[in-house]
C-alpha positions as CSV (number, residue, x, y, z in Angstrom):
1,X,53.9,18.1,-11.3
2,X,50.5,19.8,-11.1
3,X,46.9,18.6,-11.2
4,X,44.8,20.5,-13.8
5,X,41.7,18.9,-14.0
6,X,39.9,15.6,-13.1
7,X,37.2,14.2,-15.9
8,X,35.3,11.3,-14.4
9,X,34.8,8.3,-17.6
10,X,31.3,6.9,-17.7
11,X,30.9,4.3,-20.6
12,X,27.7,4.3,-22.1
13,X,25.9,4.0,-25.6
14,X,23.3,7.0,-24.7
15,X,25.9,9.7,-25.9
16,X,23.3,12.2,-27.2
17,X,20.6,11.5,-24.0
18,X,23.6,12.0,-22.2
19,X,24.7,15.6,-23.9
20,X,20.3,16.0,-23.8
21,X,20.3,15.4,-19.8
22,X,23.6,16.8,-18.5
23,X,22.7,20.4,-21.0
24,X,19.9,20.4,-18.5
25,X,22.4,20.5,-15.8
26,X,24.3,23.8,-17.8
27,X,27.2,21.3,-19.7
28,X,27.5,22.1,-23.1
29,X,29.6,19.7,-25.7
30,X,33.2,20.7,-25.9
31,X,35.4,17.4,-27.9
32,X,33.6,14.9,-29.2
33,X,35.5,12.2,-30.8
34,X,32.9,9.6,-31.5
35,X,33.8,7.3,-29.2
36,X,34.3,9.5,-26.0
37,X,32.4,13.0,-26.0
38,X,32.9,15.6,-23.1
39,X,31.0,17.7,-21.4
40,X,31.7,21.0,-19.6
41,X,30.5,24.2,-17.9
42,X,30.7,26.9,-19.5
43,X,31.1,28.9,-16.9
44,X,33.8,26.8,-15.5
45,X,35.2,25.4,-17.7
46,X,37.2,22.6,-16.0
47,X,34.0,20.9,-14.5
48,X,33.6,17.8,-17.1
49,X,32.3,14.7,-17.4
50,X,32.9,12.4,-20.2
51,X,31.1,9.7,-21.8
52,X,33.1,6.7,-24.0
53,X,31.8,3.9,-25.6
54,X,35.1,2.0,-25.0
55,X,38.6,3.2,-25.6
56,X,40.0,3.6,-28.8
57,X,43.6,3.0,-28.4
58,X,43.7,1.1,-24.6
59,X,42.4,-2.7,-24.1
60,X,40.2,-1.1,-21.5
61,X,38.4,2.0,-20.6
62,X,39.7,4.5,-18.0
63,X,36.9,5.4,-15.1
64,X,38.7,8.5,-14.9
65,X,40.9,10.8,-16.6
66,X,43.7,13.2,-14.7
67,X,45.4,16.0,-16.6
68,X,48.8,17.2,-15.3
69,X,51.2,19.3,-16.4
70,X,53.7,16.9,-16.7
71,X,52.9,13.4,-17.5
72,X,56.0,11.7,-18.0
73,X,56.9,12.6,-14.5
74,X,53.7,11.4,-13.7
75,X,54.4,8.1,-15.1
76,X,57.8,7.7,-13.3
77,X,56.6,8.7,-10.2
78,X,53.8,5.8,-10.4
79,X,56.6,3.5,-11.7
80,X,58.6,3.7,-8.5
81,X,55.3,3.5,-6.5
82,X,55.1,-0.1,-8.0
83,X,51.1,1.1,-9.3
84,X,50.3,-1.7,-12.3
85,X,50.3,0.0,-15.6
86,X,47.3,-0.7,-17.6
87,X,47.9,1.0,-20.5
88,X,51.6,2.2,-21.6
89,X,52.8,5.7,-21.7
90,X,52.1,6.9,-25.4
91,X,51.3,10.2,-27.7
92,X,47.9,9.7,-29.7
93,X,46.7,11.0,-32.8
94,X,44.4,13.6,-30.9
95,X,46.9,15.4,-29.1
96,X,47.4,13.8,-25.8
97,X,50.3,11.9,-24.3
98,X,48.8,9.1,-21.7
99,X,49.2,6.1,-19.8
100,X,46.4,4.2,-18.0
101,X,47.3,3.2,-14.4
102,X,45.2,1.2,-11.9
103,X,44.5,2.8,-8.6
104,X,44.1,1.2,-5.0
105,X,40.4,0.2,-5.9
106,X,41.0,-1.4,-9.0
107,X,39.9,1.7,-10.8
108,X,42.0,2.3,-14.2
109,X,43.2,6.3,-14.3
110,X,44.1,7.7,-17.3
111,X,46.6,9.9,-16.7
112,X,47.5,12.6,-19.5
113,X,49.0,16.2,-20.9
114,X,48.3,18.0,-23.3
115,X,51.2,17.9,-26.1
């Protein structure tokens, strides 16, 4: 299993000062949803940031999203680590198959691939 990018979740109501602020920075929109809209360089396109008003599907919202290549080895692999699941592993209507899972901190990680 591989790591391809890491999107940190900020929750927020301000998703157009947001999209104002971070253009500013060089981010342009690239998925917007409604309730989670995400940002990224153009020139590197992997740098993102994403803003959510609160999950859609999940009781709670992630602080951070992980893509890897294969998520379902992902999810056993945190299984036999004994990590809490937060959120069970699921395909959504979007395109992704997730699971939430709570880090050491007590931060919840999305963790998801692209179907």
């Amino acid at each position: 299993m591989s790591v391809r990018r890491v999107v940190p979740n900020i929750r927020s109501e301000a998703a157009q000062e947001s999209r104002e602020f971070y253009g500013l920075l060089g981010f342009e929109e690239v998925m917007n949803h409604g309730w989670i809209m995400t940002l990224a360089s153009p020139s590197s396109p992997a740098a993102q940031v994403s803003f959510m008003t609160g999950d859609r599907t999940a009781p709670v919202t992630p602080d951070l999203s992980v893509e890897v290549d294969d998520v379902d080895a992902a999810y056993a692999a945190v299984l036999a680590g004994g990590a809490e699941i937060v959120h069970p592993l699921q395909d959504e209507e979007w395109g992704v198959r997730r699971f939430f899972v709570r880090d050491p901190n007590g931060r919840v990680v999305n963790v998801l691939g692209h179907r």
